[in-house]
N, C-alpha and C positions, 0 to 999 in steps of 0.2 A: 438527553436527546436534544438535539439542535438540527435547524433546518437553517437555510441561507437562501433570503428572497429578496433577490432586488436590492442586495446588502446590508440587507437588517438579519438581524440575527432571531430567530423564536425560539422558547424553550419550553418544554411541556414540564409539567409536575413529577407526571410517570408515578413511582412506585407512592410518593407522599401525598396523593389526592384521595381523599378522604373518602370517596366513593369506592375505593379499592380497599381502605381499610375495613369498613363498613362491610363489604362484599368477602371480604376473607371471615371475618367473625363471625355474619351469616350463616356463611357455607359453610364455617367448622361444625358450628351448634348443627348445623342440619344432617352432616355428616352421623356426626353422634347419636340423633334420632335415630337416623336411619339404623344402626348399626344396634341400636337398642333395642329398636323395634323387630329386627330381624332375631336376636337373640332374646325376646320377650317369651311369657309364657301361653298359652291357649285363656287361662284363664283370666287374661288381660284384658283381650282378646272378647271375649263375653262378657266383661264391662262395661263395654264400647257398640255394643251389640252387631260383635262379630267384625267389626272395623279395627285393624288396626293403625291408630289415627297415631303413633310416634313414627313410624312410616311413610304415610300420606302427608303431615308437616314437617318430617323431614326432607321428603321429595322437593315440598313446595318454597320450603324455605331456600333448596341446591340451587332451584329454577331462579327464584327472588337474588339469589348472589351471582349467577351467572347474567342475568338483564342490566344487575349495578355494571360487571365489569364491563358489559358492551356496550353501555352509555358511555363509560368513562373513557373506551376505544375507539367510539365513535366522536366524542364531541369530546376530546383532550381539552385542559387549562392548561393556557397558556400563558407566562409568565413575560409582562414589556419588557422588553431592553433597557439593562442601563443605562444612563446617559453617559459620552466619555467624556473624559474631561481633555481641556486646550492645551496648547503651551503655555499661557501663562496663568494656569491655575483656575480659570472658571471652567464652565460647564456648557457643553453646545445643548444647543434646542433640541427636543425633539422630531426626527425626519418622518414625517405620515408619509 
């Protein structure tokens, strides 16, 4: 992903920011729950007293991976620009 401002070039992370990875591992494990808990017995069920808490941590865990992703879409990392190099082999400054 690249933008063009002002002739600089920006590039975001995107899929390798670690906020999205974090937020995908979440959301599987929470998945799982969910899926566990829905396939669980009654008499789990009255362990918990009457709570099904693989359900409700898994709910909370979707929500927990869904908030990483919207940080991470809200406030992208953004990665400087290289510097280019001249004709004779050095390196220009950086343009603010």
């Amino acid at each position: 992903m690249t933008e063009s401002v002002a002739g600089t070039e920006k590039r975001k992370v995107g899929l390798f920011d670690i906020r999205i990875i974090i937020a995908s591992l979440i959301g599987l494990y929470g998945v799982i729950l969910v899926i566990t808990g829905l396939l669980s017995s009654e008499a789990q069920a009255e362990k918990a007293s009457g709570l099904n808490i693989n359900v409700i941590a898994g709910i909370v865990m979707i929500l927990f991976a869904a908030a990483f992703v919207t940080w991470a879409r809200l406030r992208p990392i953004v990665v400087p620009p290289e510097p280019k190099e001249t004709d004779e082999g050095g390196v220009d400054p950086p343009v603010n």
